[in-house]
C-alpha positions as CSV (number, residue, x, y, z in Angstrom):
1,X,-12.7,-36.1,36.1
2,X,-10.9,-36.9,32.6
3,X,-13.9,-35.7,30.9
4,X,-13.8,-32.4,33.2
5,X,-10.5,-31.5,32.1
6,X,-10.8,-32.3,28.5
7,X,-13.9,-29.6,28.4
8,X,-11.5,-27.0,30.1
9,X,-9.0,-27.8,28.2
10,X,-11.1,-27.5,24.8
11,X,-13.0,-24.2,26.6
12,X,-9.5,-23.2,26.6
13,X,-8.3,-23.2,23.0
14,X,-11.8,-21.5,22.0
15,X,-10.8,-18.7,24.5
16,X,-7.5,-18.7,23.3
17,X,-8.6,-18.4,19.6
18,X,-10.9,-15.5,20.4
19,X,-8.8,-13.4,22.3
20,X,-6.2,-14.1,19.7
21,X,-8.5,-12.7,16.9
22,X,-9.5,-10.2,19.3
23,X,-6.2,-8.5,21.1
24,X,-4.3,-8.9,18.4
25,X,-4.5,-5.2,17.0
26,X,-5.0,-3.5,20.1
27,X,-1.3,-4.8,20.8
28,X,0.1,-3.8,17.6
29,X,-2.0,0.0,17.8
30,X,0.2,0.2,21.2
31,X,3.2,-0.3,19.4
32,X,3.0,1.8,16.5
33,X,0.8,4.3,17.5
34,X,2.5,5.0,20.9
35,X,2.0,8.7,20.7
36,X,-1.5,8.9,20.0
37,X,-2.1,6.8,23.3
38,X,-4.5,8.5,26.1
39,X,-4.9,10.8,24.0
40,X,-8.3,12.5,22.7
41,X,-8.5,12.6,19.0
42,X,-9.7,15.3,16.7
43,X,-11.4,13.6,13.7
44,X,-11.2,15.5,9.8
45,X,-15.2,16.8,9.8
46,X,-16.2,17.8,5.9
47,X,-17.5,21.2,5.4
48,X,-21.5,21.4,6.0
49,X,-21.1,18.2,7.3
50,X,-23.7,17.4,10.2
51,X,-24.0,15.6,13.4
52,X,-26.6,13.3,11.9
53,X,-24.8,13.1,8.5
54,X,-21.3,11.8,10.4
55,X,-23.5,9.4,12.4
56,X,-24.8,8.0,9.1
57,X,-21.3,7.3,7.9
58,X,-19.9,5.7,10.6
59,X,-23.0,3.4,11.2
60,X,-23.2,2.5,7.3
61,X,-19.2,2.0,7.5
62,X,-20.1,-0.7,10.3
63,X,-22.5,-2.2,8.3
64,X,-20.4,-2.5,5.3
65,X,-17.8,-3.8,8.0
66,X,-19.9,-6.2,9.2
67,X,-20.9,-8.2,5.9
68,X,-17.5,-8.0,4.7
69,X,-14.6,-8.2,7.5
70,X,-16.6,-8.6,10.6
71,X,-13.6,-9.3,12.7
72,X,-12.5,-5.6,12.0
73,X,-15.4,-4.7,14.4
74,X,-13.4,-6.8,17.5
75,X,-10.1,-5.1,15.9
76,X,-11.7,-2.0,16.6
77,X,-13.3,-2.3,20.2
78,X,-9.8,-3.9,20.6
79,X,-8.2,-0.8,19.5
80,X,-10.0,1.7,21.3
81,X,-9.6,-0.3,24.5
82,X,-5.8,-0.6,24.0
83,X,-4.8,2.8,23.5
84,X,-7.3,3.9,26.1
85,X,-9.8,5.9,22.9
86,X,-13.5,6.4,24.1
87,X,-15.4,3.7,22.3
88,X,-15.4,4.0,18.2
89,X,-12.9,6.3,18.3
90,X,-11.2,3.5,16.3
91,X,-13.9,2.6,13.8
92,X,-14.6,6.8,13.5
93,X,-10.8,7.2,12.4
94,X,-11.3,4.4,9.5
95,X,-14.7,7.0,8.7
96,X,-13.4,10.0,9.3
97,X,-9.9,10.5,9.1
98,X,-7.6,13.1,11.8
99,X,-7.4,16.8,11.2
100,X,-3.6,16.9,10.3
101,X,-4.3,19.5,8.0
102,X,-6.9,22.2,6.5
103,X,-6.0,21.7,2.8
104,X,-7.8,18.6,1.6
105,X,-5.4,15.8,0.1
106,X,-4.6,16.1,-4.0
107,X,-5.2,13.6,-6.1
108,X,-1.4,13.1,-8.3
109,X,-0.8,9.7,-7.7
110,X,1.0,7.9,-10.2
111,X,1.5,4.0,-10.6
112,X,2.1,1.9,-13.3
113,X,2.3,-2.2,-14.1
114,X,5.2,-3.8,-16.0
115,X,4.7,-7.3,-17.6
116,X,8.0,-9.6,-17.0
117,X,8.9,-10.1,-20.6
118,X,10.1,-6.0,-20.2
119,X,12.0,-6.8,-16.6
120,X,15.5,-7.8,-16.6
121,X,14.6,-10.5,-13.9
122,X,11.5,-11.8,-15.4
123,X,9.1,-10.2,-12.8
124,X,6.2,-8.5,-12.5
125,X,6.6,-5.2,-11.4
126,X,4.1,-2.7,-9.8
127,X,5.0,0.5,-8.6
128,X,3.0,3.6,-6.9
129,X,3.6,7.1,-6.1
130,X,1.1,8.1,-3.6
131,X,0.4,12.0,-2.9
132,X,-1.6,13.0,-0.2
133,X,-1.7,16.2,2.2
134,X,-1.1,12.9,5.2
135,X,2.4,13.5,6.9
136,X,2.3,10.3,9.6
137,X,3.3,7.0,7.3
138,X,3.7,3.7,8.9
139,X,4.5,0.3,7.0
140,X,2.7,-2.7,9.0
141,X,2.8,-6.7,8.7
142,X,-1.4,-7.6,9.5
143,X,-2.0,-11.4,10.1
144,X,-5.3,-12.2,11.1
145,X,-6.3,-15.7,12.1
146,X,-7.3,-17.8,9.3
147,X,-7.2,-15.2,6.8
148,X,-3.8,-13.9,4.4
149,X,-1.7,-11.9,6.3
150,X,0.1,-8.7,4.4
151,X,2.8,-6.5,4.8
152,X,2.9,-2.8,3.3
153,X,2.3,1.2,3.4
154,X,-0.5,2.3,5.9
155,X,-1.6,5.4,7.3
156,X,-0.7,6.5,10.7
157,X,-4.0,5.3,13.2
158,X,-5.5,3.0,10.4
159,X,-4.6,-0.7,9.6
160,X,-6.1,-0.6,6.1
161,X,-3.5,-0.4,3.4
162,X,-2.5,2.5,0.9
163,X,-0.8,-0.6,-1.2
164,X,0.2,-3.9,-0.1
165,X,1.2,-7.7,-1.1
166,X,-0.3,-10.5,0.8
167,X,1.3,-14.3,1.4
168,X,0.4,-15.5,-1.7
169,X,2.1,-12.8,-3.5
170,X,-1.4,-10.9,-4.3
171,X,-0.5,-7.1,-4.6
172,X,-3.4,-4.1,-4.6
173,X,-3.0,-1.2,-5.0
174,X,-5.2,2.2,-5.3
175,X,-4.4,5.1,-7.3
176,X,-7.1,7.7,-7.0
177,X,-9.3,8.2,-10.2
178,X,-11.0,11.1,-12.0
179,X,-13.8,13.4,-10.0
180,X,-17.0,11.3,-11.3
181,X,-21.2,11.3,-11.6
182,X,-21.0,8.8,-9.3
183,X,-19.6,9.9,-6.3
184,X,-19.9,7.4,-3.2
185,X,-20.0,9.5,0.3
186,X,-21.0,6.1,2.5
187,X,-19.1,3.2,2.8
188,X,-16.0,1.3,3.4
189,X,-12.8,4.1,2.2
190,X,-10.6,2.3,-0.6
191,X,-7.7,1.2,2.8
192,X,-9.9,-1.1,4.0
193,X,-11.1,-1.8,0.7
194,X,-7.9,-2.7,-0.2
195,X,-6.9,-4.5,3.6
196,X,-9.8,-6.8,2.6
197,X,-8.9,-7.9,-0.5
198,X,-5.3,-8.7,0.5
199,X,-6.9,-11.1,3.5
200,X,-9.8,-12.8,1.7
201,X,-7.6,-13.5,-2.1
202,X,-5.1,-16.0,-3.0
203,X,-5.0,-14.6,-6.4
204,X,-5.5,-11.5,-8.4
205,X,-8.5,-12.6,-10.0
206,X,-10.2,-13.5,-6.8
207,X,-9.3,-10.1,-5.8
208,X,-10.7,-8.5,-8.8
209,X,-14.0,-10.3,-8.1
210,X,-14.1,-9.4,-4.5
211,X,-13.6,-5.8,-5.6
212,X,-16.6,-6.4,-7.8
213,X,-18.7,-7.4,-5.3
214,X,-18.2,-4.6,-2.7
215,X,-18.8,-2.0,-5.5
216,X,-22.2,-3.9,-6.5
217,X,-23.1,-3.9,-2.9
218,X,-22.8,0.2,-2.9
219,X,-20.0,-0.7,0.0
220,X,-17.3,1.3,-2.0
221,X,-16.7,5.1,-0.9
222,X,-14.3,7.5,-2.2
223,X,-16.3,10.7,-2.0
224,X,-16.4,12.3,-5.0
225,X,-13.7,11.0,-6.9
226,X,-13.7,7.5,-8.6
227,X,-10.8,5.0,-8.2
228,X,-8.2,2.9,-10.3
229,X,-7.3,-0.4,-8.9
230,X,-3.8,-2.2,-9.8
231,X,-4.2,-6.0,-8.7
232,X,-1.3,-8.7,-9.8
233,X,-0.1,-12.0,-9.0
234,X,2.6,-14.1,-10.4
235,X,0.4,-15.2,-13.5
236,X,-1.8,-12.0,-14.0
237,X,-2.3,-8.1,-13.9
238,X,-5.2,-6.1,-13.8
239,X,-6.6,-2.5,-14.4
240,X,-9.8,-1.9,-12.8
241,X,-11.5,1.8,-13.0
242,X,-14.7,2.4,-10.9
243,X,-17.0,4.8,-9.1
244,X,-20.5,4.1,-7.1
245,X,-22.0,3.0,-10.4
246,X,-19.2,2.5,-12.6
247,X,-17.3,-0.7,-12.6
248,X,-14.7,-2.7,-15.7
249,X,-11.5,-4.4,-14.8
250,X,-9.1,-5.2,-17.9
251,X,-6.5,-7.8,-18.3
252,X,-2.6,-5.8,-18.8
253,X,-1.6,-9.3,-21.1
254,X,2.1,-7.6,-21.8
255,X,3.8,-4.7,-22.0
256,X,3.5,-1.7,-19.8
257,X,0.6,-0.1,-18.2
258,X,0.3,3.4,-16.5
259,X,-2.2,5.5,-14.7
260,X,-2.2,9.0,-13.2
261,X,-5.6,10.2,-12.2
262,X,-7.7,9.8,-15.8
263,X,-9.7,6.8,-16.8
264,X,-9.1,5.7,-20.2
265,X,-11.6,2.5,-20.7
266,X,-14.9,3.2,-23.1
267,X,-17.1,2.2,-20.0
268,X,-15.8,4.4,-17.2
269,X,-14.9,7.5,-19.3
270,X,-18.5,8.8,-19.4
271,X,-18.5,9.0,-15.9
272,X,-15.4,11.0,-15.9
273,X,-15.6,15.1,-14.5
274,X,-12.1,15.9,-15.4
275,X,-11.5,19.0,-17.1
276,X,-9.1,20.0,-20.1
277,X,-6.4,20.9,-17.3
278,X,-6.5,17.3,-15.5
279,X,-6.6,15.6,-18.5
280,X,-3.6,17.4,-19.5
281,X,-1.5,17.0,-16.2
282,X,-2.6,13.6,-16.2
283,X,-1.3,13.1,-19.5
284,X,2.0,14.6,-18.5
285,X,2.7,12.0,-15.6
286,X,1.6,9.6,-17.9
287,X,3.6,10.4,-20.9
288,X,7.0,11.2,-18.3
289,X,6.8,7.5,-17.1
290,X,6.3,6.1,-20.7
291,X,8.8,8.1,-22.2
292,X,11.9,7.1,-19.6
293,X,11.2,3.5,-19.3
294,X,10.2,2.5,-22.9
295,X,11.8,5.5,-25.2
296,X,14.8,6.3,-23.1
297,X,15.7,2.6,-21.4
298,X,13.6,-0.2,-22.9
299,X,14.9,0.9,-26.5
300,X,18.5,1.2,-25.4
301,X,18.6,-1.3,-22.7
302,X,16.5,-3.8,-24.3
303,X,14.7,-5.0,-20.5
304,X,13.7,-2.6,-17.4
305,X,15.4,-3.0,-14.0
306,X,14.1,-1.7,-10.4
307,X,16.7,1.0,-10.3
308,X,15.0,2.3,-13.5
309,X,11.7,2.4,-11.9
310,X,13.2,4.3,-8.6
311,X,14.7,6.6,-11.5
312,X,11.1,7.3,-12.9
313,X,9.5,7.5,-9.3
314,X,11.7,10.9,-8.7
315,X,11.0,12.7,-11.8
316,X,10.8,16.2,-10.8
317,X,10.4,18.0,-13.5
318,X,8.5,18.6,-16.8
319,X,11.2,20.4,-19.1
320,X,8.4,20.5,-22.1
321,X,5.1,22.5,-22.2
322,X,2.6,22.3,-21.1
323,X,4.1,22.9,-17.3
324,X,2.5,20.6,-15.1
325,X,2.7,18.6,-11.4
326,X,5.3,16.5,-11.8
327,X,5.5,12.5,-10.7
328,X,7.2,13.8,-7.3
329,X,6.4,16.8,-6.2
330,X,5.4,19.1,-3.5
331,X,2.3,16.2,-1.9
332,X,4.5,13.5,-3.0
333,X,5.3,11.5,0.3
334,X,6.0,8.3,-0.5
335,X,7.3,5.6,-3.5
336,X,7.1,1.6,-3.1
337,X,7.6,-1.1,-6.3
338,X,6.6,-4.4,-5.4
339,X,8.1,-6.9,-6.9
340,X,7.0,-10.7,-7.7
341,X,9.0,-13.2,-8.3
342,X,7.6,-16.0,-10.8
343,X,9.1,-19.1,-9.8
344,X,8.8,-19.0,-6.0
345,X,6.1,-15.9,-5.4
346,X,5.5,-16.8,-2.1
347,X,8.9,-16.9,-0.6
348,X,11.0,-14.5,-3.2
349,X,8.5,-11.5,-4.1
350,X,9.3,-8.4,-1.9
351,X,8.7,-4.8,-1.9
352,X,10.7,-1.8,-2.0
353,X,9.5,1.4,-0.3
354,X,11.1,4.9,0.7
355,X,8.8,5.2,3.4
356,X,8.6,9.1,3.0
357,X,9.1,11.8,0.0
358,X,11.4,9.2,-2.9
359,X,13.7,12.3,-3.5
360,X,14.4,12.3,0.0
361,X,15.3,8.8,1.6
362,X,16.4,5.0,0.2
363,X,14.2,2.9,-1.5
364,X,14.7,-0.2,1.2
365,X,14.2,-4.1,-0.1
366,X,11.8,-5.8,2.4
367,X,11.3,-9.8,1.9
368,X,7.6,-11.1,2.1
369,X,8.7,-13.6,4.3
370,X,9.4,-10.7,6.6
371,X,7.3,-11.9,10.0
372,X,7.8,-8.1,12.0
373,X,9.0,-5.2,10.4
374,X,11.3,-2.8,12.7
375,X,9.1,-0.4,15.0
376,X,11.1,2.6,13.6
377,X,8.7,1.8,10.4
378,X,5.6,1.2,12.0
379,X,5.9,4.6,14.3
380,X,7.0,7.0,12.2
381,X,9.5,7.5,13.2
382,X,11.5,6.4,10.1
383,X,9.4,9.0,8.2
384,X,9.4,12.1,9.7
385,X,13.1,12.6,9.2
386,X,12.6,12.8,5.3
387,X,9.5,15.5,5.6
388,X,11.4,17.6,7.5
389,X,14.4,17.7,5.3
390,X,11.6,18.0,2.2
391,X,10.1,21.2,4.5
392,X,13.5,22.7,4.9
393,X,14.5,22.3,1.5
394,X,17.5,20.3,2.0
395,X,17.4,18.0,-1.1
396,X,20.0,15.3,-0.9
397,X,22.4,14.3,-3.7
398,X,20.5,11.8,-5.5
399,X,23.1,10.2,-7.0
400,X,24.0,9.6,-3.6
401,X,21.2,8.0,-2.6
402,X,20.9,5.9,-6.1
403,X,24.5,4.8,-4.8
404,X,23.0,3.3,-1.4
405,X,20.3,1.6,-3.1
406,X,22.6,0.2,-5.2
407,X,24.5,-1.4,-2.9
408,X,21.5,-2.6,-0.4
409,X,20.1,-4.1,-3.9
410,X,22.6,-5.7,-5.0
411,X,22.5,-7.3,-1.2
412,X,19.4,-7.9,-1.7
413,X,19.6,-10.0,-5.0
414,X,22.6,-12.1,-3.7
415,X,20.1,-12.9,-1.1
416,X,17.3,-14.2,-2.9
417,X,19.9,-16.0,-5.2
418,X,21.1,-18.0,-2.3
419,X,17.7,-18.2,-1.0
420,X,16.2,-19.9,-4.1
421,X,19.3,-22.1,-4.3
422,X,18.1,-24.0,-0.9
423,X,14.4,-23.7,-2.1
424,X,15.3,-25.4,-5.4
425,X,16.6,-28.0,-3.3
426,X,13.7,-28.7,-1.6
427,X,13.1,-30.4,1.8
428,X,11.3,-29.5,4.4
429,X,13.5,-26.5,5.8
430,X,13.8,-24.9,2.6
431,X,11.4,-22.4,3.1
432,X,12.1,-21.8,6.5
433,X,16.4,-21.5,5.8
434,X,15.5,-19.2,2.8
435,X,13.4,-16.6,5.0
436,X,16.3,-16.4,7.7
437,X,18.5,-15.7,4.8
438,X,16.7,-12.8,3.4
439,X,16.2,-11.4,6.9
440,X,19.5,-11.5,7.7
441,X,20.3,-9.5,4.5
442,X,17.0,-7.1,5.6
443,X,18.8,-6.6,9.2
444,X,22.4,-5.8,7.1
445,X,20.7,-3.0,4.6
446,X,18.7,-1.8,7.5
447,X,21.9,-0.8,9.3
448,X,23.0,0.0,6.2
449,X,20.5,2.8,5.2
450,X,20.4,4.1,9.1
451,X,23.9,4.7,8.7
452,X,23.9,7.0,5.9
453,X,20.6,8.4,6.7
454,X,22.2,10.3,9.7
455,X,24.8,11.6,6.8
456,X,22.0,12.9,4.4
């Protein structure tokens, strides 16, 4: 009898485990995708783009799936069971994409590494301005069993990541690269891409080398246009430019590093199809960046400070020729710096995000150690406020809103200053005592930017 109950009781835990690994993200799809529940969805189909030819992405996507995240492929069947899809509607979303919108997304993202000698805290820095025609943004914590769990930006209806930072204070991020020769139409899109090296990395080398391996495995697709990777840890920062045949990653040793949508490395620039135009725009976000942070603060200021990097995040406008898109502009929906702390990564780095258009909401603090972010931020719902006011033209004061950053940052930092206080002394509740200390503060600026959101 003994021996009966021990071999439920072990039957047990397996079950346990796999519905664990299994039912996990069907729960959390519930959640933040509420409104997309029962409901049939109408995928983004390219132009000329057959039945046979979308049947070949989705079943080389699973494939790719398969020999690098398999448990995405319960995550999905999960999903699709959850929210009541017809089966792969889940998996066809990660291929595909929803129809939100005819015009296909740009490609004006701008982000940009700075070393910690340059910060006024000592930390490594990495921010990103995404642009993209996608108007549903969620932010999203993933743990999955017995792999790093993350928290950052996704994309309404898809858990891979737009930019993120895992436990171990890894950060990726993906800022769209050049049109190349060596366009990749199958494969895993540069989200899951970048999910999957936030869950299999502890640091930004291993991440580099996953990277590597996925491109040489012809797993990577970002249709037509290549890709430039930022990937940091506490210790290190990369570059890494690539298409379907193309792939160099570079050391950033010091200093500051930035990228709009040109290559610049020997190896990858041959691959390159941008013309005299892109190069110049690119050049322009480029140069706007360089010239506020280095020539306008680093030489006056002597050291960079996250408020600077919100100020560069919002420029606007060129005031010199040639004219060009600007760092934020009309597909501009979203800014996030992520910042990592160098003496306790793992309990001190955070990440700051507007979650929507930067000229048009806070930039909000969020601790790693965060275990659930607010469901405002994984619907939506937080979002949609700050596109409508970007479609009706009502641009808030942004001194106003520099104000309110202010004062959630400076909440913030007196947080983390107590916080590594009580890790410095060590013991075993440190850690634990340090994350209820920064989520209290989270909980305060949370209340703090709902409050003046409803005045903006």
């Amino acid at each position: 009898m003994k021996v009966f109950f021990l071999c439920i009781a072990s039957l047990s835990v397996l079950l346990c485990g796999c519905f664990v690994s299994y039912d996990y993200a069907g729960t959390q799809a519930s959640q933040s995708w509420a409104q997309w529940k029962n409901k049939e969805i109408k995928f983004r189909i390219a132009k000329k783009s057959s039945q046979k030819q979308t049947e070949e992405k989705i079943s080389y996507f699973l494939k790719c799936i398969k020999k690098f995240a398999p448990y995405m492929l319960d995550e999905f069947r999960s999903i699709d069971k959850s929210m009541n899809w017809k089966p792969g509607t889940a998996a066809k979303l990660c291929v595909m994409g929803v129809d939100y919108t005819k015009t296909p997304p740009p490609h004006e993202c701008t982000s940009w590494i700075i070393m910690p000698e340059l910060t006024s805290a000592n930390q490594l820095i990495l921010h990103k301005n995404r642009d993209s025609s996608s108007r549903y943004l969620t932010a999203e914590r993933v743990s999955v069993p017995g792999r790093y769990s993350w928290i950052g930006n996704c994309n309404f209806g898809n858990f891979g990541t737009t930019s993120g930072i895992n436990e171990r204070a890894v950060v990726v991020a993906m800022n769209s690269g050049p049109r190349s020769i060596g366009e990749s139409p199958l494969g895993m899109g540069t989200t899951i891409i970048a999910r999957i090296l936030l869950e299999h990395s502890s640091t930004a080398t291993e991440a580099v080398d996953h990277l590597k391996k996925i491109v040489e495995a012809k797993a990577y697709c970002h249709g037509k246009s290549g890709s430039i990777w930022f990937i940091a840890d506490r210790d290190q920062a990369f570059l890494v430019e690539n298409d379907n045949i193309c792939f160099k990653a570079v050391e950033v040793k010091s200093g500051l590093a930035v990228r709009a949508n040109a290559w610049h490395l020997p190896e990858t620039i041959v691959y390159s199809k941008n013309n005299p135009s892109q190069i110049v725009g690119n050049s322009r976000r480029e140069y706007a960046v360089r010239n506020l942070l280095v020539n306008k603060i680093l030489r006056q200021k002597k050291k960079i400070t996250l408020p600077d990097v919100f100020q560069a995040s919002r420029i606007d406008k060129f005031p010199e020729d040639p004219k060009c898109y600007a760092l934020c502009d009309s597909a501009t929906i979203v800014g996030t710096s992520f910042v990592i702390d160098r003496e306790f990564p793992e309990e001190l780095s955070y990440f700051a995000s507007t979650f929507g258009p930067p000229r048009h909401g806070f930039y909000i603090p969020v601790p790693l150690t965060l275990k659930e972010l607010p469901l405002k931020l994984r619907n939506g719902s937080w979002s949609n406020p700050l596109f409508l006011r970007k479609k009706a033209k009502k641009n808030p004061d942004i001194k106003k809103l520099e104000a309110i950053e202010t004062i959630m940052l400076k909440n913030h930092e007196k947080a983390v200053k107590e916080a590594r206080l009580l890790l410095r002394s060590g013991g075993l509740a440190a850690r634990a005592q340090a994350a209820e200390v920064l989520k209290k503060c989270f909980s305060e600026n949370m209340k703090i930017a709902e409050k003046n959101a409803a005045l903006l």
